[in-house]
DSSP file (Angstrom, degrees, kcal/mol; ACC not computed):
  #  RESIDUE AA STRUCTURE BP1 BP2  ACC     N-H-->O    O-->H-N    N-H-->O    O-->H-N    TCO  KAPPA ALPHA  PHI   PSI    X-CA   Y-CA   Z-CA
    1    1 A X              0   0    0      0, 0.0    41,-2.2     0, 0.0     2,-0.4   0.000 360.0 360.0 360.0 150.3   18.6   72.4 -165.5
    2    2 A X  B     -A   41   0A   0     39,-0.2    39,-0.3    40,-0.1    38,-0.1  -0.732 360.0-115.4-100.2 134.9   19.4   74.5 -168.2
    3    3 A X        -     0   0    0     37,-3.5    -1,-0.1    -2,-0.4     5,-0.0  -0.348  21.4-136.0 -91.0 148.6   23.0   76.2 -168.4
    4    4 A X     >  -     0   0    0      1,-0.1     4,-2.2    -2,-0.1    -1,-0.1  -0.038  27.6-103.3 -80.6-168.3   23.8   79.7 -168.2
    5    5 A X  T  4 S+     0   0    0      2,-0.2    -1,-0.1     1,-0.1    -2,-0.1   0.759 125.2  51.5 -76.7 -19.4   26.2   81.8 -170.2
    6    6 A X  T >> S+     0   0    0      2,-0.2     3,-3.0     3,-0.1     4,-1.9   0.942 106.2  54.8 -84.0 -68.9   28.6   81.8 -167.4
    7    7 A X  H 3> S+     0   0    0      1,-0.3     4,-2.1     2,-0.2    -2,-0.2   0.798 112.1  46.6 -40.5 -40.0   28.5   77.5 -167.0
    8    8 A X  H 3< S+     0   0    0     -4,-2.2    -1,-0.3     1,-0.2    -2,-0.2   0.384 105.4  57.3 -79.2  15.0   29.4   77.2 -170.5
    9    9 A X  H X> S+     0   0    0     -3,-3.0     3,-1.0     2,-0.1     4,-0.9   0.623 109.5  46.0 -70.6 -53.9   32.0   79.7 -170.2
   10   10 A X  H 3X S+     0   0    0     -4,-1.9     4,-1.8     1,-0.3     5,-0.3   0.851 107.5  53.7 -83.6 -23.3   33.6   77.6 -167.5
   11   11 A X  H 3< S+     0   0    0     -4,-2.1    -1,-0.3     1,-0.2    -3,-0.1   0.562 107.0  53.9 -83.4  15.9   33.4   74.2 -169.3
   12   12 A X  H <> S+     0   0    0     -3,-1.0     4,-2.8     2,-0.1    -1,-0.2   0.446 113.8  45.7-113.8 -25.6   35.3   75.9 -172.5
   13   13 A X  H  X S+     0   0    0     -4,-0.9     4,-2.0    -3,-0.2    -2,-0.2   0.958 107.5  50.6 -86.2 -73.2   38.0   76.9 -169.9
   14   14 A X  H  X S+     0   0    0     -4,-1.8     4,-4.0     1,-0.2     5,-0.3   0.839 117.4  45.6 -19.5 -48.7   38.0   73.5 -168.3
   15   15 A X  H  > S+     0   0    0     -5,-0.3     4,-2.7     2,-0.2    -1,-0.2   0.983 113.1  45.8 -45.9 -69.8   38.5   72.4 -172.3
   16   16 A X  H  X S+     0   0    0     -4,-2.8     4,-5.2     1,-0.2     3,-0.3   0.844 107.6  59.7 -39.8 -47.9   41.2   75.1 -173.1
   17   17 A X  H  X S+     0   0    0     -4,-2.0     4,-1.6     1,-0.2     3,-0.3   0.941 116.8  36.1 -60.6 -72.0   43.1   74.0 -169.5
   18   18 A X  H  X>S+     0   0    0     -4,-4.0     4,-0.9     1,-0.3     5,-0.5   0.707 109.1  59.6 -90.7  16.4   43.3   70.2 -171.2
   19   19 A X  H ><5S+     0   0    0     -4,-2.7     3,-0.6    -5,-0.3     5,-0.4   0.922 106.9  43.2 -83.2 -41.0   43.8   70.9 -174.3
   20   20 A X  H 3<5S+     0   0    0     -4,-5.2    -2,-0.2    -3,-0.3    -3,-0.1   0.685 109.6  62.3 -68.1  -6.8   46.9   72.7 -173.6
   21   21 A X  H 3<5S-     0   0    0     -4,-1.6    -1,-0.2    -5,-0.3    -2,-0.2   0.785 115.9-113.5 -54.5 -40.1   47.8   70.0 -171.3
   22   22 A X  T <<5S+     0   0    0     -4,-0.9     2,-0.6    -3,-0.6    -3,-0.1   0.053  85.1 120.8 111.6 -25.2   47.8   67.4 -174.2
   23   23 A X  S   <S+     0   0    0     -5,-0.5     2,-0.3     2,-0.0    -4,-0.2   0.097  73.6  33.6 -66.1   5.9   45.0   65.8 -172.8
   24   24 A X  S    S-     0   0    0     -2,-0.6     2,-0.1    -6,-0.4    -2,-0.1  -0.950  82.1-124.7-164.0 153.1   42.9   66.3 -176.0
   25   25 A X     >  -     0   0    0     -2,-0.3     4,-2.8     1,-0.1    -3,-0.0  -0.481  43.0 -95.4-105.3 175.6   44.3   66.3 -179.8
   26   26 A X  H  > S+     0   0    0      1,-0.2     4,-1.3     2,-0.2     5,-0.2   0.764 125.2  48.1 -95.9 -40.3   43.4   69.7 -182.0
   27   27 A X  H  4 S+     0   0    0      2,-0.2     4,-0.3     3,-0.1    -1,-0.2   0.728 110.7  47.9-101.3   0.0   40.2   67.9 -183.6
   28   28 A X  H  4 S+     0   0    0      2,-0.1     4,-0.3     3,-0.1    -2,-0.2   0.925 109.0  54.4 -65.6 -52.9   38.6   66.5 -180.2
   29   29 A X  H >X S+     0   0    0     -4,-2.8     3,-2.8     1,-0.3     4,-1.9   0.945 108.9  43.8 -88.3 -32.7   38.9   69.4 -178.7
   30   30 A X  H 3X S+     0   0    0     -4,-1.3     4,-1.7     1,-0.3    -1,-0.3   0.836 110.5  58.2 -63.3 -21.7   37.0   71.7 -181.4
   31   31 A X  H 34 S+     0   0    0     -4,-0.3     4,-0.4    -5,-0.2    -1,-0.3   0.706 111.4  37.7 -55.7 -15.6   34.5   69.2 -181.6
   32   32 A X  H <> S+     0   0    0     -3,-2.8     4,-2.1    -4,-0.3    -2,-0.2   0.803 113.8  56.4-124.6 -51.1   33.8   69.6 -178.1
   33   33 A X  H  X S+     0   0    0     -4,-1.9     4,-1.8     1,-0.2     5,-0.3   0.870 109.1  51.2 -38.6 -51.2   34.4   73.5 -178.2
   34   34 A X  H  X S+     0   0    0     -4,-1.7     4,-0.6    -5,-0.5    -2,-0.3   0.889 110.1  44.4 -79.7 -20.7   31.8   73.5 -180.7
   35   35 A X  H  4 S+     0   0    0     -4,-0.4     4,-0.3    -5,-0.2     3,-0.3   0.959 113.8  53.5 -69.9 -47.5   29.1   71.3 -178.6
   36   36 A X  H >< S+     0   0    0     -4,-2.1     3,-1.4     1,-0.3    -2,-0.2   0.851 109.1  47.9 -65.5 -43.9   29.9   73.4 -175.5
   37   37 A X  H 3< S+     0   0    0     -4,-1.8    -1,-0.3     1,-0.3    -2,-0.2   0.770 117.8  41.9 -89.0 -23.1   29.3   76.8 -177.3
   38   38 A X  T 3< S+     0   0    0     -4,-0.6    -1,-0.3    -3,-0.3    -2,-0.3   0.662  89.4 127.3-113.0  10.7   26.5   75.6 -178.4
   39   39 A X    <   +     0   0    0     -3,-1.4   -31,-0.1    -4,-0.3   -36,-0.1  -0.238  25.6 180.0 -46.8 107.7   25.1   73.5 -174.8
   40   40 A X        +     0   0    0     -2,-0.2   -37,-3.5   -38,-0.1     2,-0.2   0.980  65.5  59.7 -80.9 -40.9   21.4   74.2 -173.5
   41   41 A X  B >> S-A    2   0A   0    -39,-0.3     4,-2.6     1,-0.1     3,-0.7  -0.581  75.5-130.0-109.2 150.9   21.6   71.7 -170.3
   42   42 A X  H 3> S+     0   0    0    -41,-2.2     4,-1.9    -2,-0.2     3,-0.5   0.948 118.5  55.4 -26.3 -68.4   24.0   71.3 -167.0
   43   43 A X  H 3> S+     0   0    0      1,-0.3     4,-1.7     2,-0.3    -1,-0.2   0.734 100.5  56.5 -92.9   9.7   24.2   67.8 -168.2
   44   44 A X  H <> S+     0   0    0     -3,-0.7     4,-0.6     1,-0.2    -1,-0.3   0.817 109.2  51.9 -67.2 -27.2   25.7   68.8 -172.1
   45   45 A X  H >X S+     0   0    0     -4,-2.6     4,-2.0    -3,-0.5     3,-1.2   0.987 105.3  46.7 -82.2 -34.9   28.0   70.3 -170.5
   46   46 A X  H 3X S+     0   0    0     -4,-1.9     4,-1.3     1,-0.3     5,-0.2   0.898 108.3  63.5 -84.9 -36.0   29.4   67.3 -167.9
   47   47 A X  H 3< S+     0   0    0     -4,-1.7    -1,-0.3     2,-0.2     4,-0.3   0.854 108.7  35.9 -45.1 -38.6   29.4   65.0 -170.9
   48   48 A X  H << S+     0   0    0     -3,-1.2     3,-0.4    -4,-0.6    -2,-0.3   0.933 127.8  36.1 -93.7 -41.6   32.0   67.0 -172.6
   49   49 A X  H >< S+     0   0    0     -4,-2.0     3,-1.6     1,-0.2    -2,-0.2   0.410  88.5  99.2-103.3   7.4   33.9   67.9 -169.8
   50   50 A X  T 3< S+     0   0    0     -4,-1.3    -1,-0.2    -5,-0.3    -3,-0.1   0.962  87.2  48.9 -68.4 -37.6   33.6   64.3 -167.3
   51   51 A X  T 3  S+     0   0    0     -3,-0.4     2,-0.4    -4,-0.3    -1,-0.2   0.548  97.8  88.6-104.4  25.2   36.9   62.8 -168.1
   52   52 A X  S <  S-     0   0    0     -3,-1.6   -34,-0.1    -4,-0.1    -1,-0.0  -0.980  87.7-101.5-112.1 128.1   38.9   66.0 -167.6
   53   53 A X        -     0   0    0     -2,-0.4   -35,-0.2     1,-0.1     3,-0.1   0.258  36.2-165.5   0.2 137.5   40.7   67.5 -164.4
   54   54 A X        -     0   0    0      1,-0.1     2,-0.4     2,-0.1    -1,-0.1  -0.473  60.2 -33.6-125.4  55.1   38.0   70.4 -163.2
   55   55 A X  S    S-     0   0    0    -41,-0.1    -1,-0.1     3,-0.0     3,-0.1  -0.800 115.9  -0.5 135.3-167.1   40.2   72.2 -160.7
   56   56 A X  S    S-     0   0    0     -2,-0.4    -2,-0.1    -3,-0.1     2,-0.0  -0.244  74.0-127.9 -50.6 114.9   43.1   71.5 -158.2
   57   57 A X        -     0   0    0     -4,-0.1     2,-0.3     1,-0.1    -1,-0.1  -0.408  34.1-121.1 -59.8 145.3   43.6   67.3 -158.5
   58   58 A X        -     0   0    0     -3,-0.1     2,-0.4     1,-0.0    -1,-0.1  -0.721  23.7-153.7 -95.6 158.9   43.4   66.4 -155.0
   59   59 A X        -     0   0    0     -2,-0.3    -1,-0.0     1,-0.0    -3,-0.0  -0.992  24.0-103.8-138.0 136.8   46.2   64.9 -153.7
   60   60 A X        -     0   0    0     -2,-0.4     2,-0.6     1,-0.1    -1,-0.0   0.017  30.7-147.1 -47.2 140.5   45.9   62.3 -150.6
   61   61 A X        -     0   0    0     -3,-0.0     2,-0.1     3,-0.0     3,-0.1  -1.000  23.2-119.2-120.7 139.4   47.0   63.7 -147.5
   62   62 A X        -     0   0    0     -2,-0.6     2,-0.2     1,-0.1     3,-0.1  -0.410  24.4 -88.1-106.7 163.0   48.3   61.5 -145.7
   63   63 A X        -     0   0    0      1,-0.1    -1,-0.1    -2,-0.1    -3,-0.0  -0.289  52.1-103.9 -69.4 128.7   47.3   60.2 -142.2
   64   64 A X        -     0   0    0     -2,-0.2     2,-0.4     1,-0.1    -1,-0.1  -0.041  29.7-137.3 -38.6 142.2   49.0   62.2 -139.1
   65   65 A X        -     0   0    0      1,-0.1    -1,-0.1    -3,-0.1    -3,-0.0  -0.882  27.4-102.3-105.2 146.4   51.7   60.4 -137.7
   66   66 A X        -     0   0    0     -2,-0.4    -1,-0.1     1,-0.0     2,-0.1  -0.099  34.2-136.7 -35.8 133.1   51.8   60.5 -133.7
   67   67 A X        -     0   0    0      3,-0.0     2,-0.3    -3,-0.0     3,-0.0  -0.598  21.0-169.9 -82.1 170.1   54.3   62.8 -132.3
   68   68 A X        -     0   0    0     -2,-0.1     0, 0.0     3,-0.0     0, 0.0  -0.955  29.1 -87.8-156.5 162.3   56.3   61.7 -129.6
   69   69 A X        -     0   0    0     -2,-0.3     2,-0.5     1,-0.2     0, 0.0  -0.201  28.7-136.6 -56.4 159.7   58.6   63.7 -127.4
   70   70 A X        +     0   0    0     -3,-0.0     2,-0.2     2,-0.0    -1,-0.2  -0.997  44.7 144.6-134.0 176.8   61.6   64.0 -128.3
   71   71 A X        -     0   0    0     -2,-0.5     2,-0.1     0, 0.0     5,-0.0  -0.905  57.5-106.1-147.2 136.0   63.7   63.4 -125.3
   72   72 A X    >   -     0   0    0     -2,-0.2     3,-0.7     1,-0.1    -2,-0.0  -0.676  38.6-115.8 -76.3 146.7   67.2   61.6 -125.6
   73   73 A X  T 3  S+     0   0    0      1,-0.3    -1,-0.1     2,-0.2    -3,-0.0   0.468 114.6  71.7 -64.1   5.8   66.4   58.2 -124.1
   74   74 A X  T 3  S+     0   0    0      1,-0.1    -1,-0.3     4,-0.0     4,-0.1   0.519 102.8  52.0 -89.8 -40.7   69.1   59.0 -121.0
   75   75 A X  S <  S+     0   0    0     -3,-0.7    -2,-0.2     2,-0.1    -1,-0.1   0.391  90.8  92.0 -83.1  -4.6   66.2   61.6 -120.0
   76   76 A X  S    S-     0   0    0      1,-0.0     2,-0.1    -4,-0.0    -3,-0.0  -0.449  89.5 -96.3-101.0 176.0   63.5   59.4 -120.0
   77   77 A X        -     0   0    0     -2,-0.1     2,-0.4     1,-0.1    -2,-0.1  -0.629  40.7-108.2 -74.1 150.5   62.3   57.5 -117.0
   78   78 A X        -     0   0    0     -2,-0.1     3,-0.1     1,-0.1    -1,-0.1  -0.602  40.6-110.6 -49.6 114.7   63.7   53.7 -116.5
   79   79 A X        -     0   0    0     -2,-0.4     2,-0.4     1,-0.1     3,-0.1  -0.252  45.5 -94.5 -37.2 122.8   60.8   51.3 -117.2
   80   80 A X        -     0   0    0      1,-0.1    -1,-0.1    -3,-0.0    44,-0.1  -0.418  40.1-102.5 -55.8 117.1   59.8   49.6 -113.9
   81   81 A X        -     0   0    0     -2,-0.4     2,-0.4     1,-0.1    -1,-0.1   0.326  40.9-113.5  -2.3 129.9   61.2   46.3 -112.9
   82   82 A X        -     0   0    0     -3,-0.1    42,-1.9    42,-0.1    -1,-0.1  -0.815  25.2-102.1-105.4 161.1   59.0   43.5 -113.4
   83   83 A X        -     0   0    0     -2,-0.4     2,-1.1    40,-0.2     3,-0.1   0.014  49.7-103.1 -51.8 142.4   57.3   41.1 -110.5
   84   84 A X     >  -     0   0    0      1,-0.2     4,-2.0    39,-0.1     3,-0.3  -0.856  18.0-151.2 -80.8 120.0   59.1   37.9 -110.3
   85   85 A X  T >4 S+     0   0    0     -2,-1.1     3,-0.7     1,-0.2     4,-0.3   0.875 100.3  46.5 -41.9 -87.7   57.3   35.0 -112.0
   86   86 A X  T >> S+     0   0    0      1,-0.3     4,-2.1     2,-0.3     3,-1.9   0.522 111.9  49.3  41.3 -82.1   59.1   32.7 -109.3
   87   87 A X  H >> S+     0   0    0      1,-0.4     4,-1.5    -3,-0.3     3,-0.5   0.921 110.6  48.7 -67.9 -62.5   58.3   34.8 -106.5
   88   88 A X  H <X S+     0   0    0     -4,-2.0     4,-0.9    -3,-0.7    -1,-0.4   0.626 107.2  55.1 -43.2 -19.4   54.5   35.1 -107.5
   89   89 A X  H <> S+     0   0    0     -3,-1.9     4,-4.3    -4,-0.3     5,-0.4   0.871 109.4  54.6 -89.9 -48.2   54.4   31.2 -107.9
   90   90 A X  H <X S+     0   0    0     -4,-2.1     4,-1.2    -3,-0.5    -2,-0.2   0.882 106.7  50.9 -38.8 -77.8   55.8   31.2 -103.9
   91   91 A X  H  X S+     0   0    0     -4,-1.5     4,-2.5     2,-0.2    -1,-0.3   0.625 111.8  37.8 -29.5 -62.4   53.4   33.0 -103.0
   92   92 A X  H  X S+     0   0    0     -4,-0.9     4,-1.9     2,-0.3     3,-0.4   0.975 115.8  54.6 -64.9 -63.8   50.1   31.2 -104.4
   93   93 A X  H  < S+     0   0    0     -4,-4.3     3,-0.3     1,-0.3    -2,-0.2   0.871 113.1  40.9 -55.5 -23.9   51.5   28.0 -103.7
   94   94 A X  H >< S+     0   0    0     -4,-1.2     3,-0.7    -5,-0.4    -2,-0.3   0.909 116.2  50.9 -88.7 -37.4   52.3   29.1  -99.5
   95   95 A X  H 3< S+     0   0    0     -4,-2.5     3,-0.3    -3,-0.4    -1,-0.2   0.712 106.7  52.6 -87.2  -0.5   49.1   30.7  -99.4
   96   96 A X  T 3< S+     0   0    0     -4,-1.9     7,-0.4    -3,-0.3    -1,-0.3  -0.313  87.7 100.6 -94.8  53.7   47.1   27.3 -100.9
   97   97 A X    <   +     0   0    0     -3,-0.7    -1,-0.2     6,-0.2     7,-0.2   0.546  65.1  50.9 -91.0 -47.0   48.8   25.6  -98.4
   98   98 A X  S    S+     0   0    0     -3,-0.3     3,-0.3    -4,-0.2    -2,-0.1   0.870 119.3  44.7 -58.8 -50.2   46.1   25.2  -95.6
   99   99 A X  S    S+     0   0    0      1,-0.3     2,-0.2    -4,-0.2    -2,-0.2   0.548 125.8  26.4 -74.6 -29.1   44.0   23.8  -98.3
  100  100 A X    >   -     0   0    0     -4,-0.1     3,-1.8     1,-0.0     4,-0.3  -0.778  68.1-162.8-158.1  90.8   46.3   21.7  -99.8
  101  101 A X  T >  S+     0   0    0      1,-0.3     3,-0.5    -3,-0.3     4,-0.3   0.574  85.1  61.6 -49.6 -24.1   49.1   20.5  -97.7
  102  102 A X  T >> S+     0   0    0      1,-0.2     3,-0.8     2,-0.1     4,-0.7   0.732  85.2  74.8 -93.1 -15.5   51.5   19.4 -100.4
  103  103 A X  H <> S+     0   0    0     -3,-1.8     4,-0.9    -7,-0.4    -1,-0.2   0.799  76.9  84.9 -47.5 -18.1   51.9   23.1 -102.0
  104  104 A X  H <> S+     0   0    0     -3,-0.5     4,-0.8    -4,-0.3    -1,-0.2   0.870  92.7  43.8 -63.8 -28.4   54.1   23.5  -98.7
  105  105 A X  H X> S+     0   0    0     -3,-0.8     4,-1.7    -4,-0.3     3,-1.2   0.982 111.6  49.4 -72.3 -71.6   57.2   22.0 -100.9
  106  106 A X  H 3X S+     0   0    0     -4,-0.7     4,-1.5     1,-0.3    -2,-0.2   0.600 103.3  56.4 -64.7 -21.2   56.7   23.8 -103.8
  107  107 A X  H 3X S+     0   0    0     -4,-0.9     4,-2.6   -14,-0.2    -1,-0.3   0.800 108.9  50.9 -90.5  -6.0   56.5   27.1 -102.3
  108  108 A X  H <X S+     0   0    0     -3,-1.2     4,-2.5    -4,-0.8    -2,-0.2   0.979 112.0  47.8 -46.0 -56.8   60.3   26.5 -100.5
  109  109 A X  H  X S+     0   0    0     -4,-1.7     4,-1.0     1,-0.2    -1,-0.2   0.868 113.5  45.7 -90.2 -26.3   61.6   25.7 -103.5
  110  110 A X  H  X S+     0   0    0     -4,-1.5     4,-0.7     2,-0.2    -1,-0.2   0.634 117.4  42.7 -23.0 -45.3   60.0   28.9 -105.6
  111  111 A X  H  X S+     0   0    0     -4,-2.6     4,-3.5   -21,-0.2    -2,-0.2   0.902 110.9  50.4 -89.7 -25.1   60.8   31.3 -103.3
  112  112 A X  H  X S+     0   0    0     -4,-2.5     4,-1.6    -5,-0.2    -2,-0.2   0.867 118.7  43.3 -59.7 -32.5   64.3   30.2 -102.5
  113  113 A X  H  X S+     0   0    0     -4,-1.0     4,-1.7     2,-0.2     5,-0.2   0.783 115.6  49.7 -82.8 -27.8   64.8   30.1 -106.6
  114  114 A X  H  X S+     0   0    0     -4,-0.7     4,-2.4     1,-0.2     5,-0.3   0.994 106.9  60.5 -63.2 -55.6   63.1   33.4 -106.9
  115  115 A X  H  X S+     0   0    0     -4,-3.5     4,-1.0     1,-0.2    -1,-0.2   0.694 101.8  43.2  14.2 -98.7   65.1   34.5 -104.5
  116  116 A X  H  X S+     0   0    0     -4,-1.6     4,-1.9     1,-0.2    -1,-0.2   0.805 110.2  62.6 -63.7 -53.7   68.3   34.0 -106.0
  117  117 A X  H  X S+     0   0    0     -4,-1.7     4,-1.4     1,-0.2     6,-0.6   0.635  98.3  53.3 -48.9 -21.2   66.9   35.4 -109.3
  118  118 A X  H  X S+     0   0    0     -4,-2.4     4,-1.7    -5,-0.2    -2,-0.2   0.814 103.2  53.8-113.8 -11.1   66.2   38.6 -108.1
  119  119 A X  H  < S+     0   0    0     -4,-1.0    -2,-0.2    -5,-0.3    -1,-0.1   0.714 112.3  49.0 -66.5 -14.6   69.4   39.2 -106.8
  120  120 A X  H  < S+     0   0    0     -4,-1.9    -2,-0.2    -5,-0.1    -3,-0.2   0.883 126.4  18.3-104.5 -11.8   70.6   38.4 -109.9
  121  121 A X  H  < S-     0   0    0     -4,-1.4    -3,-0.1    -5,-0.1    -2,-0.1   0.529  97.8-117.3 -93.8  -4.3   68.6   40.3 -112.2
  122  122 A X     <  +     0   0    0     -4,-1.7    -4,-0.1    -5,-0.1   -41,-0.1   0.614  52.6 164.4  73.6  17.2   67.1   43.0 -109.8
  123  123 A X        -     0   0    0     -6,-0.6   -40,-0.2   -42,-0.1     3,-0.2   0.358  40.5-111.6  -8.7 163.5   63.3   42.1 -110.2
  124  124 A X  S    S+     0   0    0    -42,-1.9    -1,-0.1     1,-0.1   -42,-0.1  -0.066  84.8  80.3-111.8-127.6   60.9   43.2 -108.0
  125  125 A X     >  +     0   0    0     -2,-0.1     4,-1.2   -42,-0.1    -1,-0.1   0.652  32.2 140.3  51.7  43.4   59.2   40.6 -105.7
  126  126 A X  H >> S+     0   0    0     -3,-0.2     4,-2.9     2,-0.2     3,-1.2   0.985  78.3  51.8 -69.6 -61.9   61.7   40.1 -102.9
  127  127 A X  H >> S+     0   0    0      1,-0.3     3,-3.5     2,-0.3     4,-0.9   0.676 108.3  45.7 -12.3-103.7   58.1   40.1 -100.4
  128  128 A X  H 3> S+     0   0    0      1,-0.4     4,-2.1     2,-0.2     5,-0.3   0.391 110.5  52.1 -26.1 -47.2   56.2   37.6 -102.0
  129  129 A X  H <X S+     0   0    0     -3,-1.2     4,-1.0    -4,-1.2    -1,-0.4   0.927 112.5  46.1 -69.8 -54.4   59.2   35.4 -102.3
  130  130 A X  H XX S+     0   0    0     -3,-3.5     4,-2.5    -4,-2.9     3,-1.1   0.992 116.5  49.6 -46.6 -62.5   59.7   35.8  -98.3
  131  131 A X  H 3X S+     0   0    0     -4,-0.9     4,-0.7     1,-0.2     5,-0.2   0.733 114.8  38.3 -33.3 -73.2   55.8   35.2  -97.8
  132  132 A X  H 3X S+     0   0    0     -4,-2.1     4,-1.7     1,-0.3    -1,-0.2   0.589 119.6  49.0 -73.3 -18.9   55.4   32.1  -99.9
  133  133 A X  H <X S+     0   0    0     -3,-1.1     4,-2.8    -4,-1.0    -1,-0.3   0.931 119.0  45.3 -88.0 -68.1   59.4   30.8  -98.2
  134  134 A X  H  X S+     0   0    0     -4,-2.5     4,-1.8     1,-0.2    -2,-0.3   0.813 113.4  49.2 -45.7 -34.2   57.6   31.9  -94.5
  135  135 A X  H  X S+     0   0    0     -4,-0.7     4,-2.4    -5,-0.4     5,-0.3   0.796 113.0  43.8 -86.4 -37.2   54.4   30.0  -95.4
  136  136 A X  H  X S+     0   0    0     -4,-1.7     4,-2.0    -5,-0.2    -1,-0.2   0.935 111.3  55.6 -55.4 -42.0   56.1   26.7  -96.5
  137  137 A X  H  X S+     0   0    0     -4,-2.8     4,-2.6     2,-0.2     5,-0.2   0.993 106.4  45.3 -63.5 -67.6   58.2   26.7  -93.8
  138  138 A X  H  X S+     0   0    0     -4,-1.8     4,-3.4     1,-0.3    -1,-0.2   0.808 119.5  42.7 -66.4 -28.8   55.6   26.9  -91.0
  139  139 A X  H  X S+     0   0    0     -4,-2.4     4,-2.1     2,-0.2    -1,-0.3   0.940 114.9  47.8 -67.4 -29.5   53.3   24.1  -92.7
  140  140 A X  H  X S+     0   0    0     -4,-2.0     4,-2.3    -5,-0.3     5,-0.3   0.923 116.4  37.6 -74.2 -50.6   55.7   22.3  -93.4
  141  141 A X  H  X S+     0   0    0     -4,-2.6     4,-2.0     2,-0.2     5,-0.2   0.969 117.1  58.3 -74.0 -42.0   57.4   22.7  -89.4
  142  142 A X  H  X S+     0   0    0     -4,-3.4     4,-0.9    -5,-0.2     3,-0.2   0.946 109.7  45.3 -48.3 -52.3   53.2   22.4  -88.1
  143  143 A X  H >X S+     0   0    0     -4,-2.1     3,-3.4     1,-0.3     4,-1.3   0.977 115.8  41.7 -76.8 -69.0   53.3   18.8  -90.1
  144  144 A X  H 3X S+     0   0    0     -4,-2.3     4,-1.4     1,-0.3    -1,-0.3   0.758 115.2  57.0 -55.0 -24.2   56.8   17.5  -88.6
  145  145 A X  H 3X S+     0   0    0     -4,-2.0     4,-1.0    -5,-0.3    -1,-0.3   0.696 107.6  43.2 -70.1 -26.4   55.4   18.9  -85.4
  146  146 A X  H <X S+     0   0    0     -3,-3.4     4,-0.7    -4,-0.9    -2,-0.3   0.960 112.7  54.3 -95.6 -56.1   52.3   16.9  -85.4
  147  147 A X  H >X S+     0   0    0     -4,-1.3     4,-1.4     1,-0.3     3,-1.2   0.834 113.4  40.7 -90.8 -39.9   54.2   13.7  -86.5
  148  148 A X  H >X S+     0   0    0     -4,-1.4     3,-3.2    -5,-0.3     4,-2.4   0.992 109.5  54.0 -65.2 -50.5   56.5   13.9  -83.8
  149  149 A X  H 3< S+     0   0    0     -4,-1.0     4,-0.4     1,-0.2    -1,-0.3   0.678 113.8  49.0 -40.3 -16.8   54.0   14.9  -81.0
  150  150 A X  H <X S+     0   0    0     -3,-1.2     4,-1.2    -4,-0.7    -1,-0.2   0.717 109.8  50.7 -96.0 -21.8   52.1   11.6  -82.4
  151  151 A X  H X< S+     0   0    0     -3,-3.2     3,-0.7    -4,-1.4    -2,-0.2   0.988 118.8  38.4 -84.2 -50.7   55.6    9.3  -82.2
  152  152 A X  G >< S+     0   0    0     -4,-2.4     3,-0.6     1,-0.2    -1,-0.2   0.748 116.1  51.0 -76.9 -13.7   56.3   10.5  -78.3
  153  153 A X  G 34 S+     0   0    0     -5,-0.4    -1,-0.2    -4,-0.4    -2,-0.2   0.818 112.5  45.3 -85.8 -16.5   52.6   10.4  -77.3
  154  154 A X  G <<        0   0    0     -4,-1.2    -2,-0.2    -3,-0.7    -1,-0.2   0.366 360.0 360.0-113.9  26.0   52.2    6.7  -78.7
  155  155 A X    <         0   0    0     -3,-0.6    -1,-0.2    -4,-0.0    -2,-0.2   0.645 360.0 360.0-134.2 360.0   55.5    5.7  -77.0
């Protein structure tokens, strides 16, 4: 495309702008001046002017950070308690319990230890630890109930 009197007008500015920068020495830039002046096409001009600054440099903006309140932490809500591991283990094991008669030990001794851990650290999972403690218990008294009922019937 062929350039008007106004495009080479702006690539002589573009010039002046880095030659008073320093960005071009006193006999580059008149060579360059004199090519420009004298430029038929769009691309005579981007050949003299491609390795110089055309406008505002952009400068990175950088990525938005999340906001987040602020709140002194003394305002904010307490983070909820977590589940007791323990307690949850109590739990499974007293409710596989029908199915599998020897979980009836393991949840006694899980919820009694959960127990005791959440009174001392204030956990949540007092329940679960009660289920899994009730559900041991009663297989556990069903089983010692059948073995005695079998020792007095077969004496």
């Amino acid at each position: 495309m062929r350039a008007s009197h106004t495009d080479r007008e702006r690539a002589i500015d573009v010039l002046k702008a880095g030659f008073s920068e320093g960005r071009l020495g006193q006999e580059e830039y008149e060579q360059r001046l004199a090519r420009a002046s004298q430029a038929q096409t769009y691309a005579d001009l981007s050949v003299l002017i491609a390795d110089l600054p055309q406008g505002p440099v952009p400068v990175p903006v950088p990525a938005p950070q999340p906001t987040y309140p602020v709140v002194p932490r003394t305002f904010l809500p307490a983070p909820p308690p977590s589940t007791n591991g323990s307690a949850i283990g109590a739990l499974v094991c007293g409710i596989l319990t029908p199915m599998y008669g020897l979980t009836a030990i393991p949840a006694v001794i899980l919820g009694h230890k959960a127990k005791a851990e959440i009174r001392r650290t204030g956990e949540q999972g007092d329940g679960f630890a009660t289920a899994g403690l009730v559900l041991g218990w009663l297989a556990i008294g069903t089983v010692l109930a059948i073995i005695f009922g079998v020792i007095v019937a077969s004496s």
